[in-house]
Chimera marker file (.cmm) of the C-alpha trace (Angstrom):
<marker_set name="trace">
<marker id="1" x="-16.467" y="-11.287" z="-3.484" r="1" g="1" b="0" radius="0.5"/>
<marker id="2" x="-15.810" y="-13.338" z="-6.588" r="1" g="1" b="0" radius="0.5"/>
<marker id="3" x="-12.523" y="-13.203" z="-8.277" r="1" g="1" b="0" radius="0.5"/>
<marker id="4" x="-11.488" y="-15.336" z="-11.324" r="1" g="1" b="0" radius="0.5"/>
<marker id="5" x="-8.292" y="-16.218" z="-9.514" r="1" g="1" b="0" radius="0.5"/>
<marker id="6" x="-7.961" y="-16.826" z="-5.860" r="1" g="1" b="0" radius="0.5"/>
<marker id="7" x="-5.900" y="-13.978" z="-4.209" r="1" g="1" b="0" radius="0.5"/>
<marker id="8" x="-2.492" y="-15.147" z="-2.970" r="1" g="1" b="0" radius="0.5"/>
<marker id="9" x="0.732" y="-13.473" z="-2.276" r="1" g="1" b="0" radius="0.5"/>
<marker id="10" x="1.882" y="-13.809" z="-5.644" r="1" g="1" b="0" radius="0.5"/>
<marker id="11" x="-1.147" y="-11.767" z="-7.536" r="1" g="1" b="0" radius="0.5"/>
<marker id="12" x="-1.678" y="-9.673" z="-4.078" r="1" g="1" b="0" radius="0.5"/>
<marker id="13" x="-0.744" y="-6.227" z="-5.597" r="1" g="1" b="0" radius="0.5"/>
<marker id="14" x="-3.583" y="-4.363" z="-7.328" r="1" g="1" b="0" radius="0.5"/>
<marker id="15" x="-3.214" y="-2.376" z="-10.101" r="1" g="1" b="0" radius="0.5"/>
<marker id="16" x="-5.854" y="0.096" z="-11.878" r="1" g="1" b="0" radius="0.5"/>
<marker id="17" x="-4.679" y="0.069" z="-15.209" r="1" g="1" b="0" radius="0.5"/>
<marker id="18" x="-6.479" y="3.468" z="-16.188" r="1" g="1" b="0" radius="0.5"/>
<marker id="19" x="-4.984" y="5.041" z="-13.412" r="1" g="1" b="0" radius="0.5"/>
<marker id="20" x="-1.004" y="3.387" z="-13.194" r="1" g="1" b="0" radius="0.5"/>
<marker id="21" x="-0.697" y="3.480" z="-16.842" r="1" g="1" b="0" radius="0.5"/>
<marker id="22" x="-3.278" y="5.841" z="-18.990" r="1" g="1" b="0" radius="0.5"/>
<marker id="23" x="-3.177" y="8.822" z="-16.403" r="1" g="1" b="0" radius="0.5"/>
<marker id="24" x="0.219" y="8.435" z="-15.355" r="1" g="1" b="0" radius="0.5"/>
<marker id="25" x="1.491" y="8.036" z="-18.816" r="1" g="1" b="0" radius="0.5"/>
<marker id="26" x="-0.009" y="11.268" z="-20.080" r="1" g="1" b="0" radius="0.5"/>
<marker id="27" x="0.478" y="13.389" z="-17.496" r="1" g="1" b="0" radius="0.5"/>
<marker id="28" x="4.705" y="12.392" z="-17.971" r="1" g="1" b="0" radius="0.5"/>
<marker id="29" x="4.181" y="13.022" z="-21.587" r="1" g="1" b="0" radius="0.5"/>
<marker id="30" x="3.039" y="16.412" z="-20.595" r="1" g="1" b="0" radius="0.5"/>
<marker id="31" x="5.580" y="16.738" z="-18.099" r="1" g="1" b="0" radius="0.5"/>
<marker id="32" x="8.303" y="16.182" z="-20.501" r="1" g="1" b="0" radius="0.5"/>
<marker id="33" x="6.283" y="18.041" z="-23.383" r="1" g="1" b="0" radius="0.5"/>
<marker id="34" x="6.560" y="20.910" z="-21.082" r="1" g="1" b="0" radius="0.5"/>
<marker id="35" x="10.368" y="20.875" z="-20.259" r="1" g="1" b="0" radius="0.5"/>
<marker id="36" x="11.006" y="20.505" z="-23.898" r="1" g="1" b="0" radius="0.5"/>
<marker id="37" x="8.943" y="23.729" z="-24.637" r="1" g="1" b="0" radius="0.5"/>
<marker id="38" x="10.503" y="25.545" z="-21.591" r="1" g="1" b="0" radius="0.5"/>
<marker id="39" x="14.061" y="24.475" z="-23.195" r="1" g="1" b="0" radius="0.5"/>
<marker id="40" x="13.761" y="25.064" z="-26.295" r="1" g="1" b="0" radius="0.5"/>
<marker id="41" x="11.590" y="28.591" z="-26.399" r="1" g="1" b="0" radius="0.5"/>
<marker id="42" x="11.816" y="30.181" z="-22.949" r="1" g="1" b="0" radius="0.5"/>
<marker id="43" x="9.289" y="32.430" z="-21.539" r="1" g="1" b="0" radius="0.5"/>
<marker id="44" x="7.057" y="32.814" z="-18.891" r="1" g="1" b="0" radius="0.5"/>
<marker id="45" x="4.248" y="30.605" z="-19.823" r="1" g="1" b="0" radius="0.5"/>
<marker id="46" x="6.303" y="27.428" z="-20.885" r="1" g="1" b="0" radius="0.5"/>
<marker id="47" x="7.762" y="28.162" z="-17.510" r="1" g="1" b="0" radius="0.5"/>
<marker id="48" x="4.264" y="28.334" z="-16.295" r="1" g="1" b="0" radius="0.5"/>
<marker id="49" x="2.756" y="24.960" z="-18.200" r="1" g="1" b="0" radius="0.5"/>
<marker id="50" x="5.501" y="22.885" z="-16.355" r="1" g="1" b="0" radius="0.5"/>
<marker id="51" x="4.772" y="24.086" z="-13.416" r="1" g="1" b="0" radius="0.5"/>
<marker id="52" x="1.372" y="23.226" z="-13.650" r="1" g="1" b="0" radius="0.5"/>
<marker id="53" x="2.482" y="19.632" z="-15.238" r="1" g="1" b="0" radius="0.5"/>
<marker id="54" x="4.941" y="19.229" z="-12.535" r="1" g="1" b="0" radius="0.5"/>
<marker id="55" x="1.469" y="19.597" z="-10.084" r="1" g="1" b="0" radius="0.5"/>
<marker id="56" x="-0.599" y="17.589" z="-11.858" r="1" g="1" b="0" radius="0.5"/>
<marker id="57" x="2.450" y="14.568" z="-11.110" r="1" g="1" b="0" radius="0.5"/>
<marker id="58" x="1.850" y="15.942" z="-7.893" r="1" g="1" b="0" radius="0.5"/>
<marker id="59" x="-1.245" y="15.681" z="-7.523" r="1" g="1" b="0" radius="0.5"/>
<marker id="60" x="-1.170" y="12.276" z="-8.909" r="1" g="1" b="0" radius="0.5"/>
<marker id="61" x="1.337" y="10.525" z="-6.746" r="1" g="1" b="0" radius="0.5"/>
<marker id="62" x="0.051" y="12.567" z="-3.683" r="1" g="1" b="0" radius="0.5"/>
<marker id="63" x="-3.951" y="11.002" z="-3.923" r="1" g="1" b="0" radius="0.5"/>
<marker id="64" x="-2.421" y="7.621" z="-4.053" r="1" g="1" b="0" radius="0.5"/>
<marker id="65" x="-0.338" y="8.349" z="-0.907" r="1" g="1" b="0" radius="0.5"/>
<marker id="66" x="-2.794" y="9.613" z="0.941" r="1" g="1" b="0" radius="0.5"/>
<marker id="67" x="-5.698" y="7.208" z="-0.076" r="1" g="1" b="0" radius="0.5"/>
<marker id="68" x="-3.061" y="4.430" z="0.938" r="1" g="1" b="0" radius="0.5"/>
<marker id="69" x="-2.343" y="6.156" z="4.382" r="1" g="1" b="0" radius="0.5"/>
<marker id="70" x="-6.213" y="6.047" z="5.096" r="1" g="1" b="0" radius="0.5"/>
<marker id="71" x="-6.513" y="2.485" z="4.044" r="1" g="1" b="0" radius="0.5"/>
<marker id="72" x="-3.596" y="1.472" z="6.479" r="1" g="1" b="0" radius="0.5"/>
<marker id="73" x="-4.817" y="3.620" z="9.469" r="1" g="1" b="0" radius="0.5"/>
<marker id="74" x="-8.063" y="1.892" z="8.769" r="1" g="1" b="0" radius="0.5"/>
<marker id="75" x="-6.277" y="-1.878" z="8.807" r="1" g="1" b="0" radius="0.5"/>
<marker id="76" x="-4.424" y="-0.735" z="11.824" r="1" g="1" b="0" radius="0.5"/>
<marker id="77" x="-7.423" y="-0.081" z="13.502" r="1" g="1" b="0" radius="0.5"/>
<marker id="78" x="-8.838" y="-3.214" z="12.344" r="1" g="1" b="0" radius="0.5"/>
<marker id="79" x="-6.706" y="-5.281" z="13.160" r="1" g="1" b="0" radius="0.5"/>
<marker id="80" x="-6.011" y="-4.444" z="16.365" r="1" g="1" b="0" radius="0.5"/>
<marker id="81" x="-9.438" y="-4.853" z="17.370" r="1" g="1" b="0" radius="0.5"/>
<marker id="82" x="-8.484" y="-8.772" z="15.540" r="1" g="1" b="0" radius="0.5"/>
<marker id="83" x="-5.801" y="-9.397" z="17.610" r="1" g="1" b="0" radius="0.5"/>
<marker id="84" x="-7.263" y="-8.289" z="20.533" r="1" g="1" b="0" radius="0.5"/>
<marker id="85" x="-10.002" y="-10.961" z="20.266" r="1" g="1" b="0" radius="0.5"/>
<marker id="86" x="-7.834" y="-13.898" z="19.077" r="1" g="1" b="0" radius="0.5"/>
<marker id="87" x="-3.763" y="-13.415" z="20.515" r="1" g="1" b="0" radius="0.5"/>
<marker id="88" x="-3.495" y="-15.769" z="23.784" r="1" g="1" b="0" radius="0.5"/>
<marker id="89" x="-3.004" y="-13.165" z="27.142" r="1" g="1" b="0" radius="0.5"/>
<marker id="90" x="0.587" y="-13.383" z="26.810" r="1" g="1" b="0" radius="0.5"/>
<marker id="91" x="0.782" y="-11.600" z="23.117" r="1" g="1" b="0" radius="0.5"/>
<marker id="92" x="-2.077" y="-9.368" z="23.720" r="1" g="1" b="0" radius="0.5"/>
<marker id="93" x="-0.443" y="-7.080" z="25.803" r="1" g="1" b="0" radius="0.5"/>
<marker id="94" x="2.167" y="-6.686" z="23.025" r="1" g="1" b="0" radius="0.5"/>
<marker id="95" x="-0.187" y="-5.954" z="19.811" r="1" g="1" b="0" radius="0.5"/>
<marker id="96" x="1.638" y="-2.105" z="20.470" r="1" g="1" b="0" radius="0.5"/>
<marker id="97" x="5.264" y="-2.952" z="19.733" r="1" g="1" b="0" radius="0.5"/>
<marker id="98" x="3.983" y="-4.012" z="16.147" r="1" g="1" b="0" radius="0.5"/>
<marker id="99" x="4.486" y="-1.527" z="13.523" r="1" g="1" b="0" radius="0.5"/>
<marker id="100" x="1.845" y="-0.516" z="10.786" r="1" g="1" b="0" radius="0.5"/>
<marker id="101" x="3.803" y="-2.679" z="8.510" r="1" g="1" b="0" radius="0.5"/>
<marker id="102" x="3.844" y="-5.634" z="10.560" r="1" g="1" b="0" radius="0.5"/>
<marker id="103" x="0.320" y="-5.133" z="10.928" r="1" g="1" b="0" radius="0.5"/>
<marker id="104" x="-0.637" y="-4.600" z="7.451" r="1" g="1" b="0" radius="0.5"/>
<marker id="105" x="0.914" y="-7.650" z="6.439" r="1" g="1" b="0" radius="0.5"/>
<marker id="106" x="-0.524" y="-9.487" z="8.858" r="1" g="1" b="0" radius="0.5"/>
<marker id="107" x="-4.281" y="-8.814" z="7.837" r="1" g="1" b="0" radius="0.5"/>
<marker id="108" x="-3.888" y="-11.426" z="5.561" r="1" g="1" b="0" radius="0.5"/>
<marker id="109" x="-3.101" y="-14.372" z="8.197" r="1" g="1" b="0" radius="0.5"/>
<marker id="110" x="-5.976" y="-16.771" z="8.817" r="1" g="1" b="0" radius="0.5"/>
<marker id="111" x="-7.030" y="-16.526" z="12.583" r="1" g="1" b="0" radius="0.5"/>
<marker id="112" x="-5.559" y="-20.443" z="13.626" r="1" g="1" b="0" radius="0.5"/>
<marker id="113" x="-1.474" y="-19.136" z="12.173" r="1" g="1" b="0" radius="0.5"/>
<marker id="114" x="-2.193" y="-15.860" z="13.739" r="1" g="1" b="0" radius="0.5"/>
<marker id="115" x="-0.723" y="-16.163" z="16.954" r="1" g="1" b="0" radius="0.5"/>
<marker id="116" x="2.297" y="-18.043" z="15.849" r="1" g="1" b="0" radius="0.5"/>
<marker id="117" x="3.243" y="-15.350" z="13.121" r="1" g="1" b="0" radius="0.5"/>
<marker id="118" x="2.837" y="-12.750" z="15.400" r="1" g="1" b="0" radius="0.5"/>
<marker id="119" x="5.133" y="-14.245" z="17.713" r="1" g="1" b="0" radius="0.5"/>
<marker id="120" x="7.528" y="-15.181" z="15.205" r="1" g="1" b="0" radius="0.5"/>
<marker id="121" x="7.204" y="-11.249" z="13.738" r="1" g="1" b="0" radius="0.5"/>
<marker id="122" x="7.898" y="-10.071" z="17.286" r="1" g="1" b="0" radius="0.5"/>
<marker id="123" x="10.457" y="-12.229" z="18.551" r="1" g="1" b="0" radius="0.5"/>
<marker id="124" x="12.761" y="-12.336" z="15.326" r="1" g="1" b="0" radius="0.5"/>
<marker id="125" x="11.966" y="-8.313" z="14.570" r="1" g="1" b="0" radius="0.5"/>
<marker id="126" x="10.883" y="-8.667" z="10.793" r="1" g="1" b="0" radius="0.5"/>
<marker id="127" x="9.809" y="-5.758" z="9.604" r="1" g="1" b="0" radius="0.5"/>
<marker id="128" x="9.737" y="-6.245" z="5.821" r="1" g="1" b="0" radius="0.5"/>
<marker id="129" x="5.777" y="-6.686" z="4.814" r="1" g="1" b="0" radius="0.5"/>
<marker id="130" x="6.966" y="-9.021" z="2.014" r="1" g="1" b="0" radius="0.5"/>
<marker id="131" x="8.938" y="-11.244" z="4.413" r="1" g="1" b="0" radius="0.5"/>
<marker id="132" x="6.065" y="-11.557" z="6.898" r="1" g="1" b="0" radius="0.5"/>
<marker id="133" x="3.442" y="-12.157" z="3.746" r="1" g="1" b="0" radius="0.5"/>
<marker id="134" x="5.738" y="-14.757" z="2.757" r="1" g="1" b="0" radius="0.5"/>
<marker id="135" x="5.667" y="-16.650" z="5.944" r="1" g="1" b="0" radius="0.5"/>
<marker id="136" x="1.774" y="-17.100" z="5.778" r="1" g="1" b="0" radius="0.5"/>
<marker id="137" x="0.243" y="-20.276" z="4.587" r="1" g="1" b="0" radius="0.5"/>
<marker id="138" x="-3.837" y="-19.442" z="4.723" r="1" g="1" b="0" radius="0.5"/>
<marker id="139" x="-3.515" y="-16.601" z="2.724" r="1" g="1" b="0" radius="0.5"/>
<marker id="140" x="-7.205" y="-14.352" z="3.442" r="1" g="1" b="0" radius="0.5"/>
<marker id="141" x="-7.826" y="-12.399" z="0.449" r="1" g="1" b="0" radius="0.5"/>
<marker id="142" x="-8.677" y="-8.396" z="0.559" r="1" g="1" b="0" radius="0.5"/>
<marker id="143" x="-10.333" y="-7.696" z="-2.228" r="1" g="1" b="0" radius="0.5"/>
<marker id="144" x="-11.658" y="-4.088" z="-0.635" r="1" g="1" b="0" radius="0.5"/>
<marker id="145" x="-8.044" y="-2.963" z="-0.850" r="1" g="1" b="0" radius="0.5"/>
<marker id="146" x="-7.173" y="0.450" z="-3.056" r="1" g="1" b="0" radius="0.5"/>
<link id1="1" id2="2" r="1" g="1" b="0" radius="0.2"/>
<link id1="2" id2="3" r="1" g="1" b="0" radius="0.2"/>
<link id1="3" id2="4" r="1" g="1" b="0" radius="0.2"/>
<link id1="4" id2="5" r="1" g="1" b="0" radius="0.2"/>
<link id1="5" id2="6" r="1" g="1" b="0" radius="0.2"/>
<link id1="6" id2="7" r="1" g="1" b="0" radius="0.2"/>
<link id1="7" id2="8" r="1" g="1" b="0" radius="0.2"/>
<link id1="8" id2="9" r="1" g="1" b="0" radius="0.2"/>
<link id1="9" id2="10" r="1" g="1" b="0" radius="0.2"/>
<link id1="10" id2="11" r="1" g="1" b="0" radius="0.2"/>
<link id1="11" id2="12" r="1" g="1" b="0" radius="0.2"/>
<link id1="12" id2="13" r="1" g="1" b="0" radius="0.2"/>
<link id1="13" id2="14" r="1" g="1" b="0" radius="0.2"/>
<link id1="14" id2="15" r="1" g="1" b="0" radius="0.2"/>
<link id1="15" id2="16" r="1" g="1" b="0" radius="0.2"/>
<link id1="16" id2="17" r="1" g="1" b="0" radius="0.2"/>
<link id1="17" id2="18" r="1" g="1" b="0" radius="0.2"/>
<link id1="18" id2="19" r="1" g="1" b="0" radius="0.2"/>
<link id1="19" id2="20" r="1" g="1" b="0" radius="0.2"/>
<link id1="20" id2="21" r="1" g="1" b="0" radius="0.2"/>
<link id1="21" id2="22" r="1" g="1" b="0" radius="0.2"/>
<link id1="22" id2="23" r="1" g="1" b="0" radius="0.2"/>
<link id1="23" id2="24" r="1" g="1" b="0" radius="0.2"/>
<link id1="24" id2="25" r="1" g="1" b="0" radius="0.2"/>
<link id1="25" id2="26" r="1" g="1" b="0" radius="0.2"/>
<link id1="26" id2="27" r="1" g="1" b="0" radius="0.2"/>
<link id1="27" id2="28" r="1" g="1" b="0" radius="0.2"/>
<link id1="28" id2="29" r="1" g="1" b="0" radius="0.2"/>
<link id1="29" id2="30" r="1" g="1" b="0" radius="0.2"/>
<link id1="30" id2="31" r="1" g="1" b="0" radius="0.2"/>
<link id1="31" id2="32" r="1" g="1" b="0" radius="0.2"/>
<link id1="32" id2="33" r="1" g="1" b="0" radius="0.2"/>
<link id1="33" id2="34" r="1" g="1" b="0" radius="0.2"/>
<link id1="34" id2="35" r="1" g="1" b="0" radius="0.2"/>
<link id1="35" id2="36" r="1" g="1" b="0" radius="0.2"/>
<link id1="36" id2="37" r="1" g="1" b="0" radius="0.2"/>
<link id1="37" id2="38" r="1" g="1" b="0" radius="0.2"/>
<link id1="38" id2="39" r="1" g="1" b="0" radius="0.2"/>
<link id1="39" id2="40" r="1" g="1" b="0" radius="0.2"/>
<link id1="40" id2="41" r="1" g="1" b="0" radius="0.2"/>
<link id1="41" id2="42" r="1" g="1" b="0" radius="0.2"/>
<link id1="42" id2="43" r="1" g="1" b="0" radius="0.2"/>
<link id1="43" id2="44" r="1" g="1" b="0" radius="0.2"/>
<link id1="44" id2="45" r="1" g="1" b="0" radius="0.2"/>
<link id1="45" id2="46" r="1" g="1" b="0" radius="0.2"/>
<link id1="46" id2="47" r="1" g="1" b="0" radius="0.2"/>
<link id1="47" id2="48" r="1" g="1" b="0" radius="0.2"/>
<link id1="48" id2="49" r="1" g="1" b="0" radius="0.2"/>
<link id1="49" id2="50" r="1" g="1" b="0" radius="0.2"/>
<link id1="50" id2="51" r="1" g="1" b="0" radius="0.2"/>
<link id1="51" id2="52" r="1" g="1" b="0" radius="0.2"/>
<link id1="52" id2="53" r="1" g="1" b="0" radius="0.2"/>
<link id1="53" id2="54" r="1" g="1" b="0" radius="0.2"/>
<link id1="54" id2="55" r="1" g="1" b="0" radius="0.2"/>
<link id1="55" id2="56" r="1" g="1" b="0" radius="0.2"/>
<link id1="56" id2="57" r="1" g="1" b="0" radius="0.2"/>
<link id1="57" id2="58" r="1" g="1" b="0" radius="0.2"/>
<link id1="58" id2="59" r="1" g="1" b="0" radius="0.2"/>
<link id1="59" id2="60" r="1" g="1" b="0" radius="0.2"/>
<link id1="60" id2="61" r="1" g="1" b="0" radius="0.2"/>
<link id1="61" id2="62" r="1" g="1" b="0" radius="0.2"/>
<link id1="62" id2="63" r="1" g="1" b="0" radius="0.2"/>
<link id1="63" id2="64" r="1" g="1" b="0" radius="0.2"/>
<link id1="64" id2="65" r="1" g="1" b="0" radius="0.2"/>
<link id1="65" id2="66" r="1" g="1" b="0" radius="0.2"/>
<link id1="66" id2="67" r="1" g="1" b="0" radius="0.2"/>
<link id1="67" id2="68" r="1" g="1" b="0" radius="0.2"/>
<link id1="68" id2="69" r="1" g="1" b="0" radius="0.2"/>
<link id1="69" id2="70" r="1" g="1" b="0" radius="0.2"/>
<link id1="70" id2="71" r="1" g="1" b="0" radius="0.2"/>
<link id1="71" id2="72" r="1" g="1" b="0" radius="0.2"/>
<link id1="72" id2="73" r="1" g="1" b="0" radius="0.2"/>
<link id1="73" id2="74" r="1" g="1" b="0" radius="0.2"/>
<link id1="74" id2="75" r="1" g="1" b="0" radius="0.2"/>
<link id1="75" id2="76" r="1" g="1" b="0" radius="0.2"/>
<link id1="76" id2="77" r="1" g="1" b="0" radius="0.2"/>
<link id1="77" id2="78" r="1" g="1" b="0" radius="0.2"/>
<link id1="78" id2="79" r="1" g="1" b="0" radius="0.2"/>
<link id1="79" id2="80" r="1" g="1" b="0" radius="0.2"/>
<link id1="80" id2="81" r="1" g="1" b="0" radius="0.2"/>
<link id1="81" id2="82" r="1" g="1" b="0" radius="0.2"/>
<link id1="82" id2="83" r="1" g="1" b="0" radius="0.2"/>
<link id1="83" id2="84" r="1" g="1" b="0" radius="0.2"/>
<link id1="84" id2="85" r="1" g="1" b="0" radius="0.2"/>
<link id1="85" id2="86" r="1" g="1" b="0" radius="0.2"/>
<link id1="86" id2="87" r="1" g="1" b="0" radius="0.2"/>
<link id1="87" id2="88" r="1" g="1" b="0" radius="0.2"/>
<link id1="88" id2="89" r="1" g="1" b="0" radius="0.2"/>
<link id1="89" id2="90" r="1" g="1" b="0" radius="0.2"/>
<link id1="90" id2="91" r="1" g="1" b="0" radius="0.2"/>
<link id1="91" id2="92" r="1" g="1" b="0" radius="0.2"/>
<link id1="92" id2="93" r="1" g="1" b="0" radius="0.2"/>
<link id1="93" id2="94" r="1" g="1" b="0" radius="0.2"/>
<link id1="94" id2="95" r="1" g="1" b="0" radius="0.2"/>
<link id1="95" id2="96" r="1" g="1" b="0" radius="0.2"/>
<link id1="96" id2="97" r="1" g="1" b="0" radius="0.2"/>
<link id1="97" id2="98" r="1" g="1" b="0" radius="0.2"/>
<link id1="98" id2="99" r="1" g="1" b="0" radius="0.2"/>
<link id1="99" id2="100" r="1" g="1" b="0" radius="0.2"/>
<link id1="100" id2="101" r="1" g="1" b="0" radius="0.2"/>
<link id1="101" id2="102" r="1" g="1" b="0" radius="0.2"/>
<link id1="102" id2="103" r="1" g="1" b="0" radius="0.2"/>
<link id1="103" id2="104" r="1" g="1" b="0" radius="0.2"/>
<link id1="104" id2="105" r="1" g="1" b="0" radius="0.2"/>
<link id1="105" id2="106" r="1" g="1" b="0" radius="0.2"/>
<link id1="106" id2="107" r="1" g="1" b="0" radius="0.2"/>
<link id1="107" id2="108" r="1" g="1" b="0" radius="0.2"/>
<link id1="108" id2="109" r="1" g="1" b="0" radius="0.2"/>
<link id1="109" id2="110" r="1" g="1" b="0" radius="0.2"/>
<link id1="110" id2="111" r="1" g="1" b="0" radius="0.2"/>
<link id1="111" id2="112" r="1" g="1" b="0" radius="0.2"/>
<link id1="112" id2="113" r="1" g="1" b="0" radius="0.2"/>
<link id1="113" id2="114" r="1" g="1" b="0" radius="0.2"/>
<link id1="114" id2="115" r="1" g="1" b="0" radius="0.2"/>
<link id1="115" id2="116" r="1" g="1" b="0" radius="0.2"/>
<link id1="116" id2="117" r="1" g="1" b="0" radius="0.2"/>
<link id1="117" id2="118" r="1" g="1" b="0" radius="0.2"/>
<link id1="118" id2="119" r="1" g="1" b="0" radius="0.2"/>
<link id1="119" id2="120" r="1" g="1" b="0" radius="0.2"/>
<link id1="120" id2="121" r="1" g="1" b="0" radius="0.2"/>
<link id1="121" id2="122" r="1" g="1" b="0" radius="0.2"/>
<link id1="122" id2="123" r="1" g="1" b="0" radius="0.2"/>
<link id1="123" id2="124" r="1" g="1" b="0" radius="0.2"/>
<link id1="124" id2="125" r="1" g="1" b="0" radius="0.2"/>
<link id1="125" id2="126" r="1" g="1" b="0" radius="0.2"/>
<link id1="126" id2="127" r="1" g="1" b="0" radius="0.2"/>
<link id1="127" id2="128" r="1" g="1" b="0" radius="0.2"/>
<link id1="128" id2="129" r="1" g="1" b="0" radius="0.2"/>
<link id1="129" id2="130" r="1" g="1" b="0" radius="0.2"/>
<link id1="130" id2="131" r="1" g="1" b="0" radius="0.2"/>
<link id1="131" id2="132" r="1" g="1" b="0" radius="0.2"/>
<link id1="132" id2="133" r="1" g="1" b="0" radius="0.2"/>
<link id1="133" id2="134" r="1" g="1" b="0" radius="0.2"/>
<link id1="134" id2="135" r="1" g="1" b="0" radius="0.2"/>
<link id1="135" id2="136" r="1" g="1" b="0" radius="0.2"/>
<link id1="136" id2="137" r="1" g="1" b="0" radius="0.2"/>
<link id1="137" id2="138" r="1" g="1" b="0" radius="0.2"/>
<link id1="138" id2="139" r="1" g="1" b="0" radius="0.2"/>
<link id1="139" id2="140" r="1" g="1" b="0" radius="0.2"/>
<link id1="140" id2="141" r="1" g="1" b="0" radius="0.2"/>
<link id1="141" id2="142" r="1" g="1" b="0" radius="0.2"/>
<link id1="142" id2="143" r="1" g="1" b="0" radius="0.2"/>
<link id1="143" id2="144" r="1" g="1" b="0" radius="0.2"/>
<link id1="144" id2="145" r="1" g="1" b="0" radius="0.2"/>
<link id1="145" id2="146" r="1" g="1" b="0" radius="0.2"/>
</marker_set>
């Protein structure tokens, strides 16, 4: 896939601006729109309209939780299978003691660093995906990634 700039560490994160900023901005504007209503003329339907706002916020931080949770069981999966084929016998049987962040961080390790990272992840416990995504010089791009 094509991308004006090479993906790095640096430009990694992905955002949608219709959905961080458009969505998410209005449905705060109605949030607070409704708690101002509620506040200043109580009754049971301004009580009712936040409610509802307070759902939609809901609604909106929950799909990008749980599209996120997918995406990682799916890299875990992934790269397990990955390290399976390319860790030397001695880290292979240890692919289970990292965690999903370790392992989502990973993913974006060229095969030839791999084995080294993964040793250095395990042996000095890092845990932090930042630190670990920092530590990798041939960055592989994701470009799938939600």
């Amino acid at each position: 896939m094509a991308q004006a700039h090479p993906q790095n560490y640096k430009n990694h994160r992905r955002f949608i601006p219709i959905y961080h900023f458009v969505a998410f901005g209005i449905l705060a504007i109605n949030a607070i729109y409704a708690l101002v209503r509620l506040v200043r003329f109580p009754s049971w339907e301004s009580g009712l309209s936040l409610a509802v706002a307070f759902a939609l916020l809901c609604l909106f931080f929950f799909s990008r939780i749980f599209a996120l949770t997918v995406q990682d069981r799916v890299i875990r999966l992934e790269m397990r299978q990955r390290l399976a084929a390319i860790l030397p016998a001695d880290l292979r049987g240890r692919i289970e003691e990292l965690n999903r962040d370790q392992i989502v961080a990973l993913r974006f390790a060229g095969d030839a660093e791999m084995p080294d990272l993964v040793r250095e992840v395990l042996t000095n416990k890092i845990v932090n995906r930042d630190e670990i995504k920092k530590r990798i010089k041939d960055w592989q791009a994701d470009y799938f990634r939600c």
